[in-house]
Structures are given as C-alpha cells and as structure tokens.
C-alpha positions as CSV (number, residue, x, y, z in Angstrom):
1,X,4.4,1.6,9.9
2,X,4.6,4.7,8.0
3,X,1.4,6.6,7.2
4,X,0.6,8.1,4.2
5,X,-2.1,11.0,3.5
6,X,-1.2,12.2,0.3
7,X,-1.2,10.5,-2.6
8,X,0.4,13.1,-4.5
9,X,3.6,13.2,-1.9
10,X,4.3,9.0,-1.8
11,X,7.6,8.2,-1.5
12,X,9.1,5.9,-4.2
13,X,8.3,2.1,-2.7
14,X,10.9,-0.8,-3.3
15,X,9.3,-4.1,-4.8
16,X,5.9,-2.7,-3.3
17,X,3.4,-5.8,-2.8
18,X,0.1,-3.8,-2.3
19,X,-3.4,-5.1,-1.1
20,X,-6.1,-2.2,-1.4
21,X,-9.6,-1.9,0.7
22,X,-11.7,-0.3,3.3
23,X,-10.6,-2.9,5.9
24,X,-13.1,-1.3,8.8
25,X,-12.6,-3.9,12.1
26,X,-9.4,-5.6,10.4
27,X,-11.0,-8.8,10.9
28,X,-9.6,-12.4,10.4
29,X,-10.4,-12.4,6.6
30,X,-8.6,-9.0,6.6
31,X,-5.3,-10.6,8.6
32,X,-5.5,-13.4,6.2
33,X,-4.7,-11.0,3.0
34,X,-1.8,-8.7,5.3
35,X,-0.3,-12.1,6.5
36,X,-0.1,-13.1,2.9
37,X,1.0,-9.5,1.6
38,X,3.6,-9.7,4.2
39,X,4.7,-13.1,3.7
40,X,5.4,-12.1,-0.1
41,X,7.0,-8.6,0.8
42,X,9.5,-10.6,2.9
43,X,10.5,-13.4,0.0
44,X,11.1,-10.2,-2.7
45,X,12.5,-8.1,-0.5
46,X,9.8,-5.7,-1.1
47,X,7.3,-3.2,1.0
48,X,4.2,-4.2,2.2
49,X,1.5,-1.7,1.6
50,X,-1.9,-1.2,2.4
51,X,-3.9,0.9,0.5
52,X,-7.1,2.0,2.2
53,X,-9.9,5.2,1.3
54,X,-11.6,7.9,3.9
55,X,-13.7,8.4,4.2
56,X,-15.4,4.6,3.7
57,X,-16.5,4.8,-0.3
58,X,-19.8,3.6,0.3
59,X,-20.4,6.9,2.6
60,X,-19.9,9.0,-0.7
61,X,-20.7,6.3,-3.4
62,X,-24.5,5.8,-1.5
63,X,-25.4,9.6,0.0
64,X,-29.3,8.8,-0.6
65,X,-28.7,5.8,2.0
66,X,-28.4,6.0,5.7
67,X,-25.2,6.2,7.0
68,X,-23.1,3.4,7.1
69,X,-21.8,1.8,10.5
70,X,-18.2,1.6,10.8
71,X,-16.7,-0.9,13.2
72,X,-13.3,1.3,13.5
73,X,-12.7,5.1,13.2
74,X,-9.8,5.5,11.3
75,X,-7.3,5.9,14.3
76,X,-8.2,2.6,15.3
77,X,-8.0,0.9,12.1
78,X,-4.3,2.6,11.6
79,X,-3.8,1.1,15.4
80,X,-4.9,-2.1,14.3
81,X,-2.5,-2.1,11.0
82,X,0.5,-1.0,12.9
83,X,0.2,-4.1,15.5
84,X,0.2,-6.6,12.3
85,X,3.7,-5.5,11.0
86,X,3.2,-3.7,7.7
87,X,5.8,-1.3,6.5
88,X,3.1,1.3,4.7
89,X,-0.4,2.6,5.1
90,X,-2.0,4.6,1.9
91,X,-5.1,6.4,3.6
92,X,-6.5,8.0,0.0
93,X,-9.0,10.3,0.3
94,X,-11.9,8.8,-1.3
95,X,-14.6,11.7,-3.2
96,X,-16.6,12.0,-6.2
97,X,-14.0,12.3,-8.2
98,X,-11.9,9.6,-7.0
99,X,-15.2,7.6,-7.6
100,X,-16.0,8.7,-10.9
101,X,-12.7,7.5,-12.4
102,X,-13.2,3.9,-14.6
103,X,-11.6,0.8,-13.6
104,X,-9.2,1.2,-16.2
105,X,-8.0,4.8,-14.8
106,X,-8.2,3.3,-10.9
107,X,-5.2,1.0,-12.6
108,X,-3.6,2.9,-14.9
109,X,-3.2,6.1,-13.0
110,X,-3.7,5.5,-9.6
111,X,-2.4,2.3,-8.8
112,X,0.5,2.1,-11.2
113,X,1.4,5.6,-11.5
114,X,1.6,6.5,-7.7
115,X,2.5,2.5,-6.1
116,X,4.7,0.8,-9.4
117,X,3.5,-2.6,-7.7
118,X,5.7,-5.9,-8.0
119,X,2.2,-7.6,-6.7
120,X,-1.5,-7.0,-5.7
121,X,-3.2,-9.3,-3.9
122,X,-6.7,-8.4,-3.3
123,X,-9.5,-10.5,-2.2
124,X,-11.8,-12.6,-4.2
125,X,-14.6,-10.1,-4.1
126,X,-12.9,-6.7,-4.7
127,X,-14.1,-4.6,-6.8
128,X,-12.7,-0.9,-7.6
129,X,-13.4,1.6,-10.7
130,X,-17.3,3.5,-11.2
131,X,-20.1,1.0,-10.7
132,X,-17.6,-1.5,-9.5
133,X,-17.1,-2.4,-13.0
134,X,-13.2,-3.3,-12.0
135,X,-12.0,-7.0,-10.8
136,X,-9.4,-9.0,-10.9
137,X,-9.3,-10.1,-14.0
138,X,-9.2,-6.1,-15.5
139,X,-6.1,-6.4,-13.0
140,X,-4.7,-9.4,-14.1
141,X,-4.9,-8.2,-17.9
142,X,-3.0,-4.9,-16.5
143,X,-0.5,-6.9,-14.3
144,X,0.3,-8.6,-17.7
145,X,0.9,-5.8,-19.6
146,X,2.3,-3.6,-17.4
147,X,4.7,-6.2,-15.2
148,X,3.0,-6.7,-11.6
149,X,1.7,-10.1,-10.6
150,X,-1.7,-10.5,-9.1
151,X,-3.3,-12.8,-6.9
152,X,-6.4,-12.8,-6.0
153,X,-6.8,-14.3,-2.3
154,X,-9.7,-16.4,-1.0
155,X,-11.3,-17.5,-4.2
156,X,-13.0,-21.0,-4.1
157,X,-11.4,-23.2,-6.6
C-alpha cells in the first residue's frame, strides 16, 4: 500500500474507486466497505483508495469538547489498512480550513480535482462538507454530472 500525505503531490490514480472516512479501529463495518471497494477496483481494473483525515475531524470540528478517544493512532490504522490489501492510503490533513469548505467544494475541488474517481462508495451515514451538510445524495447529483458512480454501502432498504 502506498501512503499518501500530501494532497497537493497525489499521483494520477487509474479508474480510482475511493471510499473516504476517519476509520479509527478498522472495524468489521469498516472491512465491509474496503472489501467492497476492493472487490470493485478489481472488476474495472481500477485503484483502491482510502481517503482518511488527521488528525480525527471531530478533534478540530469540537475543540470546546473533551478530547476524543481514538481506538488506533495513525500508525496502527495505516498497519491495519496495509494487512486488508488496498493499493492507496490518502492521509489528508484535516484543519479549520479543510473544515470550513461547503459540501459542494469537499466534491468539486477536493475529491474530484485531486482523486478523478470512477466510484465512491461510502457508508450510509457519511457525511462530509461544514455542518455535515454533505451526503450522498449531494454526491450522487455530482457523480451524475461529473461521471463517477456512487454507492452508498450499508443503507437499509
């Protein structure tokens, strides 16, 4: 697995099939999504990518709250996501400007400027952009227009 710190040095990813999020323990819910973003890099001949934030948002998002527990320091959650196979890890340094940007930004210049997905697939409760205003329906509407499928994995139908 190849790890990335810089989003402003990324290389250019092939087919890239992204799933995004903190991912602190990489618990079985969290194996769930990388199994399925690995199962779909494999059938397009794509990447697998995860793209993951450091320190953990609600650290910077929540200052006036205690400190937040972490299951996993960051070396041991890279450990973890090496041992399931995945070709990249995006470790995006997560500030106040990072979370000041809209939903709308998050997509249009972060994730389809720097990662040109073929697919997302993010869980059924993620939520990115200022105030968590993003889901996946802003994403689907932007997968639309801009040409990268979304799924949205673990919703109750």
């Amino acid at each position: 697995m190849q790890v990335h710190y810089s989003i402003a040095q990324l290389p250019l990813f092939h087919k890239a099939v992204v799933t995004i999020g903190t991912f602190d323990g990489v618990h079985m819910g969290h194996r769930q999504i990388i199994d399925q973003l690995r199962q779909r890099a494999a059938a397009i001949g794509g990447e697998s990518v995860i793209i993951t934030f450091h320190p953990h948002p609600r650290a910077v998002v929540n200052q006036q709250q205690p400190p937040i527990g972490l299951l996993t320091t960051l070396d041991e959650k890279l450990q973890l996501l090496d041992r399931l196979g995945v070709h990249h890890t995006v470790v995006v340094p997560f500030d106040d400007a990072f979370a000041q940007q809209s939903a709308r930004a998050y997509v249009e210049h972060f994730l389809w400027e720097k990662f040109k997905p073929n697919t997302v697939i993010i869980g059924y409760d993620h939520k990115f952009g200022k105030g968590r205003s993003g889901d996946f329906q802003l994403l689907q509407q932007y997968g639309d227009r801009l040409g990268f499928c979304s799924r949205n994995f673990g919703a109750s139908a």
